[in-house]
C-alpha positions as CSV (number, residue, x, y, z in Angstrom):
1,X,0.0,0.0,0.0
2,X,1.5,2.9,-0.8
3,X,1.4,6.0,1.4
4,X,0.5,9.4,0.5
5,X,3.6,10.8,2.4
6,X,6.3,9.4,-0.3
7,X,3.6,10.7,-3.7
8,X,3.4,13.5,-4.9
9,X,1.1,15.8,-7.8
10,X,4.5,14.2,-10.3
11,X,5.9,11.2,-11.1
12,X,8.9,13.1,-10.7
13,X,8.1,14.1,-6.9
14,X,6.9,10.9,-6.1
15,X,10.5,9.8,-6.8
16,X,12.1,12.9,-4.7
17,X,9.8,12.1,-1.8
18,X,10.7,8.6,-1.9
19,X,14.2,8.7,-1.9
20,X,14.5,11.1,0.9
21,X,12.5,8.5,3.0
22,X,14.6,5.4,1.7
23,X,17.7,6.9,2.8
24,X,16.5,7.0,6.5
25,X,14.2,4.0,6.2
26,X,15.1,1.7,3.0
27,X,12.7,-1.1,4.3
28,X,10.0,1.5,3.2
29,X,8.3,0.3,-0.2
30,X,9.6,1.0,-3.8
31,X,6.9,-0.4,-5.6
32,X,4.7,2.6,-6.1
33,X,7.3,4.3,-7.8
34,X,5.8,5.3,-11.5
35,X,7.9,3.8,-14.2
36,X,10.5,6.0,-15.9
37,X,11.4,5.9,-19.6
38,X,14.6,7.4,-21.6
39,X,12.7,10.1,-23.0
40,X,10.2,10.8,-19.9
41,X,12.8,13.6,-18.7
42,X,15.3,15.8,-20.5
43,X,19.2,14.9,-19.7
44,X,19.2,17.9,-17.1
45,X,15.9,16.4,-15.2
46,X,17.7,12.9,-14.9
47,X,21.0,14.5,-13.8
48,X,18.6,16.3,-10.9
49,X,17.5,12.6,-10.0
50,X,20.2,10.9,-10.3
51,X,21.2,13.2,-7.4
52,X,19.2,12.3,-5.8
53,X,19.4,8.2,-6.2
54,X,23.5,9.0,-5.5
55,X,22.3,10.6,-2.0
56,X,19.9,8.0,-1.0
57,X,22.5,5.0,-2.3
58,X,25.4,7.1,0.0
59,X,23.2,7.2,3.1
60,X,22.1,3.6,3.3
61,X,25.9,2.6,2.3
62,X,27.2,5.0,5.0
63,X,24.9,3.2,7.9
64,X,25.8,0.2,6.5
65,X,29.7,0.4,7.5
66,X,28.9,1.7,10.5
67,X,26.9,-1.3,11.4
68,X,30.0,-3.4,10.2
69,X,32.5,-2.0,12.5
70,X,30.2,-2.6,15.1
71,X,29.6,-5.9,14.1
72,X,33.4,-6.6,13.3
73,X,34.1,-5.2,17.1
74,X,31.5,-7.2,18.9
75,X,31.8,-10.7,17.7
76,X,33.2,-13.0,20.0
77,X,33.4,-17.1,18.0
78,X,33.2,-18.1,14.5
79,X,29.4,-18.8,14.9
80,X,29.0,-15.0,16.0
81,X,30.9,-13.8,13.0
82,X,28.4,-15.5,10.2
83,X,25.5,-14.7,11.9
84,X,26.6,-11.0,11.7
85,X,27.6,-11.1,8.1
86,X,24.4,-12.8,7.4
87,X,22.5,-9.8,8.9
88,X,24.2,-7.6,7.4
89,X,23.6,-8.7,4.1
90,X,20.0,-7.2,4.1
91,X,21.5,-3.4,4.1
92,X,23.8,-4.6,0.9
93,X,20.6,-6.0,-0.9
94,X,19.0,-2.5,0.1
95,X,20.9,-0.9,-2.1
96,X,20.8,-3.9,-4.9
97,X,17.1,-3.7,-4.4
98,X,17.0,0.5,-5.7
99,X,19.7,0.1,-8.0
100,X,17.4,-2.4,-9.8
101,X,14.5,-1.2,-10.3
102,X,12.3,-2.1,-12.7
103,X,10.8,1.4,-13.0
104,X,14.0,2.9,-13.8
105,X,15.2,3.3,-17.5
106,X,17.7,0.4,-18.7
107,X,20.4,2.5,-19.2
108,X,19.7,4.0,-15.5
109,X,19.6,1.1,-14.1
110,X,22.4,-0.6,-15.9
111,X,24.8,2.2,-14.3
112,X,23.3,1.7,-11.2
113,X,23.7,-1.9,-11.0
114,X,27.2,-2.2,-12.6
115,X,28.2,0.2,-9.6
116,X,26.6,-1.8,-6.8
117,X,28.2,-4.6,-7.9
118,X,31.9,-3.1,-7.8
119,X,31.1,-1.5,-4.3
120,X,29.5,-4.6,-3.3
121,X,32.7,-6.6,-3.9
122,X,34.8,-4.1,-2.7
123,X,33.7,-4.4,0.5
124,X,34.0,-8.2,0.6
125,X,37.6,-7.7,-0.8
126,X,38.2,-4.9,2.0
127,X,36.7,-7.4,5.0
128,X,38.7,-10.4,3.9
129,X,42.1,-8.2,3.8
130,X,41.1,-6.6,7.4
131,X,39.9,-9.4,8.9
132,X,43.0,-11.4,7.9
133,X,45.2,-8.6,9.1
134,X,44.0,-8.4,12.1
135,X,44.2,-11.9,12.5
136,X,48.0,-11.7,11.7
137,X,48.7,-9.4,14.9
138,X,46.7,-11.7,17.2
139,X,47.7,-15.3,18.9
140,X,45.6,-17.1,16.9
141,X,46.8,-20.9,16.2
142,X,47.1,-21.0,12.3
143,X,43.9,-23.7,11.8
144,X,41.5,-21.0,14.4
145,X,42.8,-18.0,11.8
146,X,41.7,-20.1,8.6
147,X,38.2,-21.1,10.4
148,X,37.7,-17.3,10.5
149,X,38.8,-16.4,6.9
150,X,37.0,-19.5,5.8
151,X,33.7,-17.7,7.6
152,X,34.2,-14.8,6.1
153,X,34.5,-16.0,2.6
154,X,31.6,-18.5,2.7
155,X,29.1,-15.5,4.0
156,X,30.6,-13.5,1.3
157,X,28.6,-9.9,0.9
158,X,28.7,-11.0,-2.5
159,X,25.8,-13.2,-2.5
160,X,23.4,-10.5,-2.6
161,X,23.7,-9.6,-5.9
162,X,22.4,-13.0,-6.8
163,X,19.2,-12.4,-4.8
164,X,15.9,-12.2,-6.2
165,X,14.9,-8.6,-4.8
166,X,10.9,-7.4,-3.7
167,X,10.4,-3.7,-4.3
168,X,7.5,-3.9,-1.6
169,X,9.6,-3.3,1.5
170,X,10.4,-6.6,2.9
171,X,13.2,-8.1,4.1
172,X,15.0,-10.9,1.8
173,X,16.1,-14.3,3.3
174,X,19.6,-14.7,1.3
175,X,20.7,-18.2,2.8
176,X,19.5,-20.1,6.4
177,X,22.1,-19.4,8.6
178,X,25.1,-21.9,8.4
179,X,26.1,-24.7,10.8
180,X,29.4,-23.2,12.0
181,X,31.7,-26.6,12.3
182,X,34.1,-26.0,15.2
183,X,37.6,-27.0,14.6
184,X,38.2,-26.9,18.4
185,X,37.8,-24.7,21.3
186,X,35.8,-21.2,20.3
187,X,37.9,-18.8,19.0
188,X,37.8,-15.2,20.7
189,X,38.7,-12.4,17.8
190,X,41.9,-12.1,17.8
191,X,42.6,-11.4,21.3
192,X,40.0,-9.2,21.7
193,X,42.0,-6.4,19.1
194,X,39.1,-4.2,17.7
195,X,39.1,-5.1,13.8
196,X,39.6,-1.2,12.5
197,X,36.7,-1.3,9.4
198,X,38.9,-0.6,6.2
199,X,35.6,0.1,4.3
């Protein structure tokens, strides 16, 4: 159902007032946005909104490191660590979810996609390099530092991009959450070193 407070009198506004929203609440539906064509604006018009989509997609990203530090400072075994990085795979699919848009024109979305993609992996490149250097300045035995790499990779950020993505506000199940196998003993994060975020 859409709410009046994200329309407006354009389909133009209706896309301002819903962007502002999404980038403090991006659970809030898409799917009333009116579809957009190539030649619906002028050039200048889709520079304006694509302002706009650039703000929205920097505020949700922005939140979404933040809640990655936290996570990366909090976790305490293995098990911990992929539950986080499952949850925090909804924010990423956020993003995923405006970027494609089925209202948006091809060549919009195309951009938009191709870009969420690089940032996307990025940030799984970024976690595996922190993760395993903070690792390397712990006490870790070797085998305990390869369960936690091995964690990391198999809840990799990058599966959201293979997600089938609803426009109607609710939250995507990417994968149950593993069965962590333990190697051994729990393994504390790297003697409790905070993880500096490197994205």
């Amino acid at each position: 159902m859409t709410s009046p407070t994200f329309s407006g009198p354009t389909a133009y506004e209706t896309w301002v007032h819903t962007l502002r929203a999404w980038s403090s609440d991006p659970t809030i539906s898409l799917s009333h946005l009116p579809p957009l064509q190539d030649d619906t604006y002028t050039p200048q018009t889709y520079e304006r909104l694509m302002v706009y989509i650039t703000e929205a997609l920097e505020a949700v990203s922005a939140r979404w490191v933040d809640q990655l530090g936290r996570a990366l400072s909090t976790w305490g075994s293995p098990f911990d660590l992929a539950h986080e990085l499952i949850q925090l795979r909804a924010g990423l699919a956020r993003r995923v979810q405006l970027s494609s848009h089925p209202s948006l024109p091809p060549g919009i979305r195309t951009v938009l996609l191709a870009d969420s993609r690089r940032t996307v992996e990025r940030y799984q490149r970024e976690l595996e390099e922190g993760v395993r250097e903070g690792l390397s300045r712990g006490r870790l035995p070797r085998a305990d530092q390869e369960h936690v790499l091995r964690v990391v990779a198999e809840n990799s950020f990058v599966r959201v991009l293979d997600m089938a993505v609803s426009q109607d506000g609710s939250r995507q199940t990417v994968a149950p959450l593993p069965v962590v196998q333990s190697d051994g003993p729990p393994v504390s994060r790297f003697g409790h070193r905070r993880l500096p975020p490197s994205v």
